[in-house]
Structures are given as C-alpha cells and as structure tokens.
C-alpha positions as CSV (number, residue, x, y, z in Angstrom):
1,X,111.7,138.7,92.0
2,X,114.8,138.6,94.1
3,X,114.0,138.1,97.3
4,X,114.8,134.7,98.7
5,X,113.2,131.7,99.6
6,X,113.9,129.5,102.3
7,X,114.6,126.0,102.6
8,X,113.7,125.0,106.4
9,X,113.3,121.4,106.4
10,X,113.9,118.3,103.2
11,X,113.1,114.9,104.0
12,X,112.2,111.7,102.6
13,X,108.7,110.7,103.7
14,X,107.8,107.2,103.8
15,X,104.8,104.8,103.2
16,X,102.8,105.2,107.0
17,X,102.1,101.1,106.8
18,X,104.4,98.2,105.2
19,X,104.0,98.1,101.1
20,X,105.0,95.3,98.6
21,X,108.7,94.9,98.4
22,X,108.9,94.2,94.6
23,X,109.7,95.5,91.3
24,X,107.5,97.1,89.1
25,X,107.0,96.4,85.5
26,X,106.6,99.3,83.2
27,X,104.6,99.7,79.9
28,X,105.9,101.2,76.9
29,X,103.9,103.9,77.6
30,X,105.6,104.8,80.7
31,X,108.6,104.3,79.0
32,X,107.9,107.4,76.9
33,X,108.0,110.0,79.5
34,X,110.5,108.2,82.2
35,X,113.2,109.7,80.7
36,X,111.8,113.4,80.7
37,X,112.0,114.3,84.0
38,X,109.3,115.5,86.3
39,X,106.7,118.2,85.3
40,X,107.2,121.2,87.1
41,X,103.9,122.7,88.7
42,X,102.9,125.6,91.1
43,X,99.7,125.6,93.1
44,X,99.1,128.9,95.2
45,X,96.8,129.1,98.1
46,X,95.2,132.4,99.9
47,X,95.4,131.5,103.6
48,X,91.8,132.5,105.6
49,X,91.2,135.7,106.9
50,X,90.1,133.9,110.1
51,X,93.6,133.8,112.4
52,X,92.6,130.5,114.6
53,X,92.9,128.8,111.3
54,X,95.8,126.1,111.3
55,X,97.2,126.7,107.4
56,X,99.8,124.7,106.5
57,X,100.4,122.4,108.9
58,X,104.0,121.0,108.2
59,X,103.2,117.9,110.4
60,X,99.8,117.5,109.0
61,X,101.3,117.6,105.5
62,X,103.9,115.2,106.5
63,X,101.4,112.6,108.4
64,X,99.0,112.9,104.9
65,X,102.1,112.0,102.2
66,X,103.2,109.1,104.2
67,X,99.4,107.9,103.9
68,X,99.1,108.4,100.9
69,X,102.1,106.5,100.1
70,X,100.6,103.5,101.3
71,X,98.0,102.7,98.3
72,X,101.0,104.7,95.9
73,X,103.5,102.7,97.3
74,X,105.3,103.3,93.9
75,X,105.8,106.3,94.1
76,X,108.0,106.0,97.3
77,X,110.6,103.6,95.4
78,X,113.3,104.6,92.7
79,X,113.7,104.0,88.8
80,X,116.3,101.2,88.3
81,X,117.0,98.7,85.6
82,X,115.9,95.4,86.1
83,X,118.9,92.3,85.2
84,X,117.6,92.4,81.3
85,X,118.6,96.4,81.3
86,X,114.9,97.0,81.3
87,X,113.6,100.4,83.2
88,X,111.3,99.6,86.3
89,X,110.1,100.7,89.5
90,X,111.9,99.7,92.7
91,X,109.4,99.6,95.2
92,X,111.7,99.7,98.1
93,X,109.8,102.3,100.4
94,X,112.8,104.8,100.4
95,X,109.9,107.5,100.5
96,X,109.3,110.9,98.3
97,X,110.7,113.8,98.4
98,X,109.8,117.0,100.7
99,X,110.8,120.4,100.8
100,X,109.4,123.2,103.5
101,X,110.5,126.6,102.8
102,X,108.9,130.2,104.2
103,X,109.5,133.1,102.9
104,X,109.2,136.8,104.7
105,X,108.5,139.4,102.3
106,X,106.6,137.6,99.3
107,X,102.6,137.1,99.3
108,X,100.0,135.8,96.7
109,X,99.4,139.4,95.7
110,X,102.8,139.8,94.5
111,X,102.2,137.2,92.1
112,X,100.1,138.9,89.1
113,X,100.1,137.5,84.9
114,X,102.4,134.6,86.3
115,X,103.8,132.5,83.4
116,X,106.7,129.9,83.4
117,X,110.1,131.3,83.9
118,X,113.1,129.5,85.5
119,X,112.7,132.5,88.3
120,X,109.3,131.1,88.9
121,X,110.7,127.1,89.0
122,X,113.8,128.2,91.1
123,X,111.7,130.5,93.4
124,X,108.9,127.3,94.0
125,X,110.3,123.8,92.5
126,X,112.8,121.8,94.5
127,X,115.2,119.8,92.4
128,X,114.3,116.6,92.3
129,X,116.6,113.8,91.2
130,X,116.1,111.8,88.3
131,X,115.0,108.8,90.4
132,X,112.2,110.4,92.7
133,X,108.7,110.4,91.5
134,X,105.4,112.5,91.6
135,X,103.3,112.2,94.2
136,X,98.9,111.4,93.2
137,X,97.9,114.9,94.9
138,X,94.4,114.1,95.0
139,X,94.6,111.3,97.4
140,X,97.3,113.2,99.1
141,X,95.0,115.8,99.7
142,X,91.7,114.2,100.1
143,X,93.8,112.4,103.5
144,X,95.1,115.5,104.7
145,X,91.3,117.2,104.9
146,X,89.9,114.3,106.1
147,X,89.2,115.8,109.7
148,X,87.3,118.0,107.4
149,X,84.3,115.7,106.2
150,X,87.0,114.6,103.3
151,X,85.8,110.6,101.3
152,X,89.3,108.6,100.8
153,X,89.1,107.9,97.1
154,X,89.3,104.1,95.6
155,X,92.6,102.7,96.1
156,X,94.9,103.1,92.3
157,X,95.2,100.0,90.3
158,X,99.2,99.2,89.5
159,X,98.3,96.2,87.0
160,X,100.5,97.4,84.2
161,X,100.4,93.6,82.8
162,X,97.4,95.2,81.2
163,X,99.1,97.8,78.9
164,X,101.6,94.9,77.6
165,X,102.5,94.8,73.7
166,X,101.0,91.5,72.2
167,X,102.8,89.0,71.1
168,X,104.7,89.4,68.4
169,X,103.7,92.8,68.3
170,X,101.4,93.7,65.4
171,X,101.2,97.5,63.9
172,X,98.7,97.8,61.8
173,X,99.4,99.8,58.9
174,X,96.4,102.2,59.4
175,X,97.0,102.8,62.7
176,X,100.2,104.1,62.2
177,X,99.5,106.9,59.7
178,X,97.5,108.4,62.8
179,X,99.6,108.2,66.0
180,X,102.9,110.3,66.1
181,X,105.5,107.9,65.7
182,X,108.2,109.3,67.5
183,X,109.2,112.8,69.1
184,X,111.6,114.9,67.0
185,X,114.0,116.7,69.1
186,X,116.5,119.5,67.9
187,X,118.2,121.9,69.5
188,X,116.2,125.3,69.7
189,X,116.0,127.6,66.6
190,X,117.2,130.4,69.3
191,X,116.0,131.6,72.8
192,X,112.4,130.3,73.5
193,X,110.0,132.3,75.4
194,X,106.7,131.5,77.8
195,X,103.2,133.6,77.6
196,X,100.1,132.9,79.1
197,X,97.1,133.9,77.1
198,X,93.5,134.3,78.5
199,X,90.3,132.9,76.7
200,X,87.1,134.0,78.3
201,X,83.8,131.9,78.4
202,X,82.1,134.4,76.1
203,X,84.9,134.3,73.4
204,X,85.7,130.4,73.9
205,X,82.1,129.9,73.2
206,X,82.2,131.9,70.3
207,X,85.7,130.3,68.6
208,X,83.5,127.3,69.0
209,X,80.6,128.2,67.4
210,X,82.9,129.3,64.5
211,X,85.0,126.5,64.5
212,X,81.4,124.2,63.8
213,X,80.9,126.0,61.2
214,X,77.7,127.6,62.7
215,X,76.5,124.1,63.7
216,X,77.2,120.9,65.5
217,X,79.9,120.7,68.8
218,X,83.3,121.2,68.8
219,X,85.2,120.1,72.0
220,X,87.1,123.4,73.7
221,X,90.2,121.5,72.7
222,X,89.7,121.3,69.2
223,X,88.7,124.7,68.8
224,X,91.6,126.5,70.9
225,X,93.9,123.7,69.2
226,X,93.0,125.1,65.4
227,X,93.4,128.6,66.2
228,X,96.6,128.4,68.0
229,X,98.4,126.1,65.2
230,X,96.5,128.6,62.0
231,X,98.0,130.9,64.2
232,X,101.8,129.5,64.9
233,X,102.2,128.6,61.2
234,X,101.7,132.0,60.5
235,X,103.9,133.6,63.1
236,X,106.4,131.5,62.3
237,X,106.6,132.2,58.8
238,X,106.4,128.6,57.7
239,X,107.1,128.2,54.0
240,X,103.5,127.6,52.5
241,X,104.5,124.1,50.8
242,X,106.1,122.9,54.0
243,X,104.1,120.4,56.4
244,X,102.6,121.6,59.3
245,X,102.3,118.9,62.2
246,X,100.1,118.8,65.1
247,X,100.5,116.3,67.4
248,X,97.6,115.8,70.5
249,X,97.5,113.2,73.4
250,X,94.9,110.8,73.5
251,X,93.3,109.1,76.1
252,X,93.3,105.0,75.7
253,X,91.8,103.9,79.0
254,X,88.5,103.8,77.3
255,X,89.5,102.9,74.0
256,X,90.6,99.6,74.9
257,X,89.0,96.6,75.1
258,X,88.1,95.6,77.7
259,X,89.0,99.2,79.0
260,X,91.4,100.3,81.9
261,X,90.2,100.1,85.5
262,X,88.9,103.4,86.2
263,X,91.8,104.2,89.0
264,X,94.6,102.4,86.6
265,X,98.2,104.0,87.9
266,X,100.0,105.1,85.1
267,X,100.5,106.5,81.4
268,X,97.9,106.0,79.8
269,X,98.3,108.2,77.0
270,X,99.3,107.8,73.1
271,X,100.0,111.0,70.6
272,X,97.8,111.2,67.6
273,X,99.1,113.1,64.5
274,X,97.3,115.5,62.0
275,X,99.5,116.9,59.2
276,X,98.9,119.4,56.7
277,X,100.4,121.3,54.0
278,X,100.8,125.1,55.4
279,X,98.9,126.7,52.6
280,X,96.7,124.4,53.5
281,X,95.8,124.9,57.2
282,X,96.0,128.6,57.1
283,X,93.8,129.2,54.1
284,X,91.0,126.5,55.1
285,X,88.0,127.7,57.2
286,X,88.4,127.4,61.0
287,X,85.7,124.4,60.9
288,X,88.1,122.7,58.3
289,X,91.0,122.9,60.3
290,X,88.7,121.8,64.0
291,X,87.9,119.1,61.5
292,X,91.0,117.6,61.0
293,X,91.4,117.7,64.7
294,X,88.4,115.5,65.3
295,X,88.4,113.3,62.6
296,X,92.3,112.2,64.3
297,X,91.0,112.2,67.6
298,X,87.5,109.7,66.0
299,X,89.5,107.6,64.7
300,X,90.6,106.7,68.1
301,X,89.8,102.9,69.0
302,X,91.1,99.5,70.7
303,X,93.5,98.6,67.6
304,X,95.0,101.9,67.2
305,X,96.2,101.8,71.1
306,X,97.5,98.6,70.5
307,X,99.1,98.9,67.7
308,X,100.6,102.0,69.0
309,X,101.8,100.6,72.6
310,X,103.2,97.3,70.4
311,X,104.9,99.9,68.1
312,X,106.5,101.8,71.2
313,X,107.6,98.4,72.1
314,X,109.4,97.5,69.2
315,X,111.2,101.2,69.5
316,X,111.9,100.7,73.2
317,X,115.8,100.5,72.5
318,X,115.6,103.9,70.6
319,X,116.2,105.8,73.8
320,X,115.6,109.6,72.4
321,X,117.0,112.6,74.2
322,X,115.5,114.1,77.0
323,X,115.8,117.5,75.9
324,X,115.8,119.4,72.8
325,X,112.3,121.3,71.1
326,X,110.6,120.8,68.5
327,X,111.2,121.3,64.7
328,X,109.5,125.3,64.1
329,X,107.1,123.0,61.8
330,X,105.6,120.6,64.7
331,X,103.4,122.1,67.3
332,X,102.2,119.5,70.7
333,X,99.1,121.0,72.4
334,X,98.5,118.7,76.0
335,X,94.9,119.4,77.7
336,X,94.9,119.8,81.4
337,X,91.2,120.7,80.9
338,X,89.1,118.7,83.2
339,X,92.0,117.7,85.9
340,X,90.8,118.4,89.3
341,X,94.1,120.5,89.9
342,X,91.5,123.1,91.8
343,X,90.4,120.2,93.6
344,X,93.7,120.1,95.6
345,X,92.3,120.9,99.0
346,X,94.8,120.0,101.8
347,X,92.3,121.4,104.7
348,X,92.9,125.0,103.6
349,X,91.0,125.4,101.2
350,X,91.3,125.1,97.3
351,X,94.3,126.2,95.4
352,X,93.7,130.1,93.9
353,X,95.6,129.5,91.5
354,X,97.7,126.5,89.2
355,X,100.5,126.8,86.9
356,X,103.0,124.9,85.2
357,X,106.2,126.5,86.5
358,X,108.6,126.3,83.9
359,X,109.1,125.0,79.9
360,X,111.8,125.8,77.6
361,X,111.0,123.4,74.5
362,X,109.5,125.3,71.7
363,X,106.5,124.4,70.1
364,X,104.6,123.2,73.2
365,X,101.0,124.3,74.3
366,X,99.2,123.5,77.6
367,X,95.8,123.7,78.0
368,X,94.4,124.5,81.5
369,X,91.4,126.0,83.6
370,X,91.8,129.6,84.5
371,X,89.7,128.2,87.7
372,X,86.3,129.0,86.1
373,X,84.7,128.9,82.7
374,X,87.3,130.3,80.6
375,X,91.0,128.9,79.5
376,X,95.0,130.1,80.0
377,X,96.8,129.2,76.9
378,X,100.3,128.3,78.0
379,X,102.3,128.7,75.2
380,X,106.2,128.2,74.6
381,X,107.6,129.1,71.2
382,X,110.3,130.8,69.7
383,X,111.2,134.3,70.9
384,X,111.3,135.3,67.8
385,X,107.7,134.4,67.1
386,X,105.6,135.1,70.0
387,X,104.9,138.7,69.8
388,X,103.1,138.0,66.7
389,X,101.7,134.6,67.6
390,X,100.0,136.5,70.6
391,X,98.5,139.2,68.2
392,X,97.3,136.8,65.5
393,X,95.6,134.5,69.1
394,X,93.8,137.9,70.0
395,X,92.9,139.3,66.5
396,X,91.7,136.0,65.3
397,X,89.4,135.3,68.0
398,X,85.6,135.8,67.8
399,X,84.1,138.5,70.2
C-alpha cells in the first residue's frame, strides 16, 4: 500500500465553553497504562450512495470535538507531574489533537482481511505526543449527529477520589494470588507478527457449548480465551512442566462497594491471573480449562479491587518500561466485546468496519465484534509461532 496519504490540516481543538482550571488527581489504576502510550485504532466508514449527502464535514467534526471537550475537559489538558513528582492531569484547555488528511486513489474496497501492520498505523494514525490524550468518541459522536435526532449522553464523572488506596494500604493475602501483580516485559523472542482470525456465530456457539461441558453458560470470553491459550502453549512449544499464565482484565466498577458511578472517567480495570502447569492446560478438557477462567474472573469482589488498587499503590515508584512483550509463557487476552465502537455515528452513518491499527508486543490478544454475531481474534505472537497457532485456532474449533 504505497500510495500516500495526505495531511491537509492539524490543529489543536479546544473545549467550545470555559472548563475547570485545575489539576487532576490520578488513581493507581490510571497509573498503569499512562506510561503506555495511546491505543492505536482505525474506524472505516462507506460514505452514502446519495451525492447531496454532506460526509465528513471537517467543520462539523471540528465544532463536535470542541463540545465534546466541554464535559471531557481532561482530555484537552496534558500529563505533568505535580510538586510531589506525582503523574496528573493538567487541565489547562490546550485542546486535543486533530489531523485531516484526503487521499486520491485509496477507497474502503481496497481494504480487504485488514490486520495491524505499522503500514496500516502509518497510513491512518497520526503521532501523537506522549502528553495528548484520547478523545470519549461516543459523546463526540452522539454531538456531531445531533441535527440528526441524536440524545446527548450523561455528562462523565471525573471523581477519581473514589479509586483512592486506603489508608495504610491493606493487601490481603488472598487477593493477591488472583490479580497479576505486575507486567513482565522482555524484549521480543524475535520478529512478532499480527493475524486476524474469524469466529462465526455458528462455531462460537458451538466452542461454547463444548467449553460447558455440554451444559451450563460459558461467557464468549471464556470460551475463545481457553482455546486460544490451549492453543498458544502448543504452538509455542512450551516445555510441558513450565507455567502457563493467562492474564484477563476485570471490570471493578461493579465490584466495588458502593460501586462506580455508571459514567465514572477513567481506568477502571484490574488484571486477574490464572496459572497452570502446561501439561496441564493442554491435556485438560476444554470445560476444564473455561473453568479456570471463570472461577478467576468469580472470584472477583469489593476486597480483591481494593486490595489490588492499594497494592498498585504501594508499587507506584516501580515505574516499568513502556515497551517490551511478553515472556513466550504469558498470554493477556483484553475483550472489546460489548464496546459500542459500531456505535460511532458522526452523522454519516456507522463505522463498517473497526480495528486496532497496530501491536508489536507478543503474547497479546484482542477480542472484538466482527460488527455482527460472530468475533475477529486479533492475535500478536511470535512469527515463529503463528502459522501453527492459526492452524491449531481452526482445527480445534467445533463446526
């Protein structure tokens, strides 16, 4: 894909209205991603056959950001360091970041089995300095379409008081055999690759029925989550008395007591931890291995998240690199299922398709809508590995 893209306008867009002047404290929560960088994504629209339509409007897009930037007034400031050295958000209004570019020759259709490459990041991702921030597309969107019949959503909540370590912290000593205590980054075992594999409903409904063991539910997560680490540990060639590890987020707003507001403004999210000898987990029916999954993911309650966010706490000054991959014996799987990414309507309809644009750290799997009932598997391993990791996904799944 070498024809060019190009940049025609980058500006800062600012909050529309005044916003609080003020710094922003940040959990230790937020503290585990800040230093990670953004996360690349793509969303592709088909424009409308009908030609009075106005798609893309550059200074419709523009007016939308800098009203959304009003309620997500963080998200127009900058990461600093507070007099203590502490990381938090400088809500100074300097705005977000935009990029318009155009390009001549290229169309959706061009864009067939897409999967994250740096071709795909350089071709669609701006670079973004460390200190800009995300924007919160659905409110971005929902204002942009609101001459179409659009409902502003409720305004974010950005009380991060509420995600603060108790004090003196307290980890209690169950807790912590089930959260991942920290992320273990090496440099990669050798070039890694990305591939995007295709569940359908029929065989996703199927891989779950087998992963219950022919009764009960299993959550789409748990089920595609066994079969792609049974599956990794064999492609990798793990040795069979090594320990496999499988580490899964975890959703705490509802775990904690009392729970977060429903529109709370930031990470919310803790890694549980399953480990298993490989013998083990590749051996063991697919219901056992789906059960270690959900016994974690039960476990999950108000004293786990707190032990965990005062545990994060006490490691705050154990900054860990930004970048690196995983040991070939630890495998991350992160759910996008149930996002409203295809919700993303601007005015011009919904996105066609979503995709993460780029990932280079080995031993990371995304889970994410294919836009109807099935799921892409976004998986980034080893080059070494993924020929055969694709062909044990395929072979090993129920038709």
């Amino acid at each position: 894909m070498d024809r060019a893209v190009q940049v025609v306008d980058t500006c800062f867009v600012s909050p529309s209205e005044g916003t609080p002047k003020k710094q922003l404290w940040i959990s230790a929560l937020d503290n585990l991603l800040a230093y990670r960088g953004h996360t690349p994504t793509v969303y592709f629209y088909r424009s409308a056959t009908d030609a009075a339509t106005d798609f893309f409007s550059v200074a419709r897009f523009k007016e939308s950001m800098a009203k959304a930037l009003v309620p997500f007034f963080p998200l127009a400031g900058r990461l600093s360091l507070d007099t203590d050295g502490q990381l938090v958000i400088d809500c100074n209004a300097e705005g977000a970041l935009l990029v318009v570019a155009r390009s001549d020759d290229l169309s959706l259709d061009d864009f067939v089995d897409l999967k994250p490459t740096p071709e795909l990041k350089m071709l669609f991702v701006p670079r973004v300095e460390p200190s800009s921030i995300m924007l919160g597309i659905q409110t971005w969107s929902a204002i942009s379409r609101q001459g179409h019949g659009a409902v502003p959503l409720a305004p974010p909540s950005h009380d991060r008081e509420l995600l603060r370590a108790r004090s003196p912290p307290v980890v209690h000593p169950d807790a912590l055999s089930l959260f991942c205590r920290q992320l273990s980054l090496t440099p990669p075992s050798g070039p890694v690759v990305n591939e995007v594999f295709t569940i359908s409903k029929d065989r996703l409904a199927a891989l779950k029925l087998a992963a219950s063991g022919g009764g009960g539910h299993v959550s789409t997560f748990c089920a595609i989550s066994a079969l792609v680490w049974r599956c990794a540990c064999v492609a990798r060639g793990l040795h069979p008395d090594a320990k496999a590890h499988l580490t899964l987020p975890a959703n705490i707003r509802r775990s904690l007591k009392p729970s977060l507001p429903d529109h709370y403004f930031g990470n919310a999210i803790i890694f549980l931890e399953t480990v298993g000898l490989v013998k083990d987990v590749i051996s063991e029916s697919w219901a056992d291995t789906a059960g270690r999954i959900r016994r974690v993911i039960g476990r999950m309650d108000d004293e786990v998240a707190r032990s965990a966010i005062d545990y994060y706490k006490l490691a705050e000054g154990e900054r860990r690199p930004p970048s690196g991959s995983l040991p070939v014996t630890e495998m991350r799987v992160v759910s996008w299922l149930g996002m409203p990414v295809y919700e993303a309507d601007y005015g011009w309809g919904k996105p066609e398709m979503f995709l993460g644009a780029g990932s280079s750290r080995q031993g990371l799997v995304h889970l994410m809508s294919d836009g109807g009932d099935g799921v892409r598997v976004l998986v980034s391993v080893e080059a070494s590995s993924m020929e055969e990791l694709g062909r044990l996904l395929y072979a090993n799944l129920p038709c």
